[in-house]
C-alpha positions as CSV (number, residue, x, y, z in Angstrom):
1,X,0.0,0.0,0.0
2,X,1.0,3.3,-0.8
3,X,-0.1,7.0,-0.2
4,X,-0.1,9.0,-3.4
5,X,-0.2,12.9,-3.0
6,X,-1.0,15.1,-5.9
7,X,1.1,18.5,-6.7
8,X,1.1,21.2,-9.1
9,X,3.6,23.8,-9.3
10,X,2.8,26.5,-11.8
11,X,1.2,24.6,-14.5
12,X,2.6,21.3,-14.0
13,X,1.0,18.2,-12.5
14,X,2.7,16.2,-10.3
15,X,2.3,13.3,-8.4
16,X,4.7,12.0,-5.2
17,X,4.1,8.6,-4.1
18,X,5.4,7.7,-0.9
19,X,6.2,4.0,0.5
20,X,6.1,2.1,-2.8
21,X,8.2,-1.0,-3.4
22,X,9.3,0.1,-6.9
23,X,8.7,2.8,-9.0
24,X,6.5,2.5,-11.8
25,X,5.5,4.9,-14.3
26,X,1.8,7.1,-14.2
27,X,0.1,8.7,-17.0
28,X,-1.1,12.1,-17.3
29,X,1.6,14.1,-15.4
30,X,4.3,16.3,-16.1
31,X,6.5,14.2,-13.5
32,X,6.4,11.9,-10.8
33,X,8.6,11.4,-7.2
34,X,8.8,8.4,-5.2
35,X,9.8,8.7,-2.0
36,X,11.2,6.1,0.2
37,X,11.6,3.0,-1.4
38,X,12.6,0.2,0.0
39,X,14.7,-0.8,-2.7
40,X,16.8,0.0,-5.6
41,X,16.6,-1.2,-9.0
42,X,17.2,0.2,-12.7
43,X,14.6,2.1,-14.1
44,X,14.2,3.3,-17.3
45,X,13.7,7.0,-17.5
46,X,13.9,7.0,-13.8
47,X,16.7,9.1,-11.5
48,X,17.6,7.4,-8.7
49,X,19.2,8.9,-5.1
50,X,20.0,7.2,-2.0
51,X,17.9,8.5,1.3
52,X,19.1,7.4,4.5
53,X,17.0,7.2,7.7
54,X,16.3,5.7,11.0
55,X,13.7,3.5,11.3
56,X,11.9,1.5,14.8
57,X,10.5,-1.7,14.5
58,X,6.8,-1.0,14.9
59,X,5.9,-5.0,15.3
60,X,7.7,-5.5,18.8
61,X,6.4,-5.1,22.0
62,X,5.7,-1.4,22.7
63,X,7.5,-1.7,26.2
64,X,10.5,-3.3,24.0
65,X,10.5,0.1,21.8
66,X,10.3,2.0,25.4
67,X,13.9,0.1,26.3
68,X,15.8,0.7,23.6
69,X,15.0,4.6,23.9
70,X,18.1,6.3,25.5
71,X,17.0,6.3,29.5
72,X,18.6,9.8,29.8
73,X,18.6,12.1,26.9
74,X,14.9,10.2,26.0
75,X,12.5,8.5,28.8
76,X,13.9,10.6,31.3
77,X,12.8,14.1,29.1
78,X,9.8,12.3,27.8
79,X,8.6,11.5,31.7
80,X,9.4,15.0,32.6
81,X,7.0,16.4,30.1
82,X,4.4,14.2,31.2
83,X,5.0,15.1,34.7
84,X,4.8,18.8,33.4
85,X,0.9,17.9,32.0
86,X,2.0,18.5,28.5
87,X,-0.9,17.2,26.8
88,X,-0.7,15.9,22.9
89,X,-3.5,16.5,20.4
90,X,-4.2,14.5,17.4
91,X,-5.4,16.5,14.2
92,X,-6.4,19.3,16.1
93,X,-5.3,22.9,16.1
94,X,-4.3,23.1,12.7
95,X,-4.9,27.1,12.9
96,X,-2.2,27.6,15.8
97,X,0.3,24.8,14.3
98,X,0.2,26.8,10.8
99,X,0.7,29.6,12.4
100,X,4.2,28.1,14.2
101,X,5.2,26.3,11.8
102,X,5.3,29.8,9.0
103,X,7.4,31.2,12.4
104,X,9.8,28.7,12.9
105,X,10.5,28.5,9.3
106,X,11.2,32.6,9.4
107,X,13.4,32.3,12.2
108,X,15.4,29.2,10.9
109,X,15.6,30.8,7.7
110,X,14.0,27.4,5.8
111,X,13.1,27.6,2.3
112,X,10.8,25.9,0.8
113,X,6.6,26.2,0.1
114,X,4.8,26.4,3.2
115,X,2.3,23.6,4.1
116,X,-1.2,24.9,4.0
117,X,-4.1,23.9,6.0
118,X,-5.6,21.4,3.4
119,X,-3.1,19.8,2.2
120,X,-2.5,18.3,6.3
121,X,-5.8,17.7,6.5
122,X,-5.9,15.7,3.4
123,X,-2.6,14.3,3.6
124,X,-0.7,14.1,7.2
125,X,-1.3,13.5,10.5
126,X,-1.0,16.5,13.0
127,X,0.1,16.2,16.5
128,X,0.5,19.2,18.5
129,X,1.7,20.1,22.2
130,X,-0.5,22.1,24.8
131,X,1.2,23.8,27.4
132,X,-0.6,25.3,29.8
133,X,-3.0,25.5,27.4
134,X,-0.9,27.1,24.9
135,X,-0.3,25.1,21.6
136,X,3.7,25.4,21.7
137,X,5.0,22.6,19.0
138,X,3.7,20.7,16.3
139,X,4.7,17.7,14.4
140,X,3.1,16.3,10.6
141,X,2.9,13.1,9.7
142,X,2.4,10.6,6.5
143,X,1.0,7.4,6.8
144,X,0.1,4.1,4.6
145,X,-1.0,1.2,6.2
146,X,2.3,-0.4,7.1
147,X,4.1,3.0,7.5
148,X,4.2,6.4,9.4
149,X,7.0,8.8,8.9
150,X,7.8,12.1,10.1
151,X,7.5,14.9,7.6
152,X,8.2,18.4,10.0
153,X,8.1,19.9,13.4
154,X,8.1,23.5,14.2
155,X,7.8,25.3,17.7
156,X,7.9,28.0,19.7
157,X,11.3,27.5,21.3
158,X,13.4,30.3,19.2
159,X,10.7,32.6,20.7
160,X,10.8,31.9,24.5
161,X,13.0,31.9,27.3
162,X,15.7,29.1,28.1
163,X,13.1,27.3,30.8
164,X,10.2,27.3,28.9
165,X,12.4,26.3,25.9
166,X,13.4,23.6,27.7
167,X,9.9,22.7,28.6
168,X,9.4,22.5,24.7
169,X,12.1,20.1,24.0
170,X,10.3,17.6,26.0
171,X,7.3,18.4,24.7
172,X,8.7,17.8,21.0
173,X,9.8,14.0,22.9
174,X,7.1,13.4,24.3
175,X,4.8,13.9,20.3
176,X,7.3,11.5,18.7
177,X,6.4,8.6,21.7
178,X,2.6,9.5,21.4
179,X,2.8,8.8,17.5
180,X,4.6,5.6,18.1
181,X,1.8,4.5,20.4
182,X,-0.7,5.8,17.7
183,X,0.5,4.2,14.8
184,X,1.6,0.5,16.9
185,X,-2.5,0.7,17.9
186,X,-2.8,1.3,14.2
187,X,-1.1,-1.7,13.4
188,X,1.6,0.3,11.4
189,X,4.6,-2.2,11.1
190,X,7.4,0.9,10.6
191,X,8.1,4.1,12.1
192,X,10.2,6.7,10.1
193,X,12.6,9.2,11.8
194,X,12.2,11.3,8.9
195,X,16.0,11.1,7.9
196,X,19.4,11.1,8.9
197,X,22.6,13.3,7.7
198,X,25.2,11.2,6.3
199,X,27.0,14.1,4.5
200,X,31.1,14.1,4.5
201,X,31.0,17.9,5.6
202,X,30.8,18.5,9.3
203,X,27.4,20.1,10.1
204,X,27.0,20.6,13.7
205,X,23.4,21.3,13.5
206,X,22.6,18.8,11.5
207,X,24.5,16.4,14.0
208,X,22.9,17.5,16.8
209,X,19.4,16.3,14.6
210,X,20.4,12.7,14.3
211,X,21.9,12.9,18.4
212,X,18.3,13.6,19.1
213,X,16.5,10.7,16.5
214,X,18.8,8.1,17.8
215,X,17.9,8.5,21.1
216,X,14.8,6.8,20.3
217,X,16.5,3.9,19.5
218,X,16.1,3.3,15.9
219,X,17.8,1.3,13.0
220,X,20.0,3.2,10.6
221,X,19.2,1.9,6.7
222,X,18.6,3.0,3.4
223,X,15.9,3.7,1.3
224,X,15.8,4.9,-2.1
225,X,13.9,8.0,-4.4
226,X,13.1,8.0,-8.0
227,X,12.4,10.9,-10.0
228,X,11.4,10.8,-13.6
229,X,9.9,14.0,-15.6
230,X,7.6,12.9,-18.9
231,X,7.1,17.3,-19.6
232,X,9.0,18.3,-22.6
233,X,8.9,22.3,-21.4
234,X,9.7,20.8,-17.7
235,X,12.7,19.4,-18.7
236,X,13.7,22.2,-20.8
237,X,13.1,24.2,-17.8
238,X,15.4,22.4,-15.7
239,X,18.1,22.1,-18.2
240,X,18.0,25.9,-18.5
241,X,18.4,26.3,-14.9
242,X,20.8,23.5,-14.4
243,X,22.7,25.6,-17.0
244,X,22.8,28.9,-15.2
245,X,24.0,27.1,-12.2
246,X,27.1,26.0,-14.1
247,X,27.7,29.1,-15.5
């Protein structure tokens, strides 16, 4: 089973399909992604790039998954936040996680298209963190039957002080264990991390990112994308750019 989203970006159709076993091709787009699969073959037409990520193993016991999380830097934190009454909502508060999310992404200086409202209602799954009754972080979703991987998170912690920051970064804990009991009640066999950075250049923020996913106690593999355009005026496009970028 997969999940298919459909794009368009100025006049061009596209379609991402996400969790497939192989890529395939579609009819009546200008080009089609797919993301994560789980394995690598030769396709015509097709351009393929490795994706690395850290996955848990949704089909053992759920107090198993709670034992391999790092006791300090990840039970500890997430037991703190529920200590704190952090509460987590599910697809709820889509309004106030927008709203976050367009702020986190000014402050972090992300590029990018901004997710709007419909497209995670149609698409994602939203969990968000209440604070003293103040929505402070969010995190989206995708999900197929066997699969649930973590698109984006945004907060509010580049806008606080240091305690209430700090309050935050167990909230932002404490959403990823509430999805993992979500989708293991779901039946969902894998749970996606949402990448990890692999690159040969030393990126300290970046490294600090996959310190904080493998504290959940996750396996490192490899998935694969596939890209193919079937636009003749897309490609041209993109050779045009491609162009100016050498030049």
């Amino acid at each position: 089973m997969t999940l298919e989203i459909d794009k368009r970006k100025f006049i061009f159709k596209i379609k991402e399909i996400w969790f497939a076993g192989y890529p395939y091709d579609v009819q009546n787009y200008a080009s089609v992604r797919f993301l994560e699969c789980k394995n690598k073959i030769d396709k015509d037409g097709f351009f393929c790039e490795e994706f690395t990520t850290l996955i848990i193993d949704l089909t053992q016991n759920l107090e198993d998954i709670w034992k391999n999380m790092d006791p300090k830097s990840c039970r500890y934190i997430i037991n703190k936040a529920i200590k704190e009454g952090i509460k987590i909502w599910i697809n709820k508060n889509y309004e106030q996680f927008y709203k976050i999310n367009a702020s986190f992404r000014k402050k972090k200086g992300l590029s990018g298209n901004l997710l709007d409202i419909d497209f995670m209602k149609k698409y994602c799954t939203l969990f968000t963190a209440d604070l003293n009754g103040e929505i402070v972080a969010g995190q989206l979703y995708l999900e197929d039957k066997n699969n649930i991987r973590w698109l984006i998170g945004a907060s509010k912690r580049l806008e606080v002080d240091s305690k209430k920051a700090k309050l935050i970064g167990c909230a932002n804990r404490l959403m990823i264990w509430e999805a993992i009991k979500y989708a293991k009640e779901k039946g969902i066999k894998e749970f996606d991390l949402g990448g990890y950075y692999t690159g040969k250049i030393k990126d300290e923020q970046k490294e600090k990112i996959n310190l904080f996913k493998k504290s959940f106690g996750g396996k490192l593999v490899t998935y694969y994308h596939y890209y193919k355009d079937y636009s003749i005026i897309l490609k041209f496009i993109k050779k045009c750019k491609n162009i100016i970028k050498v030049g």
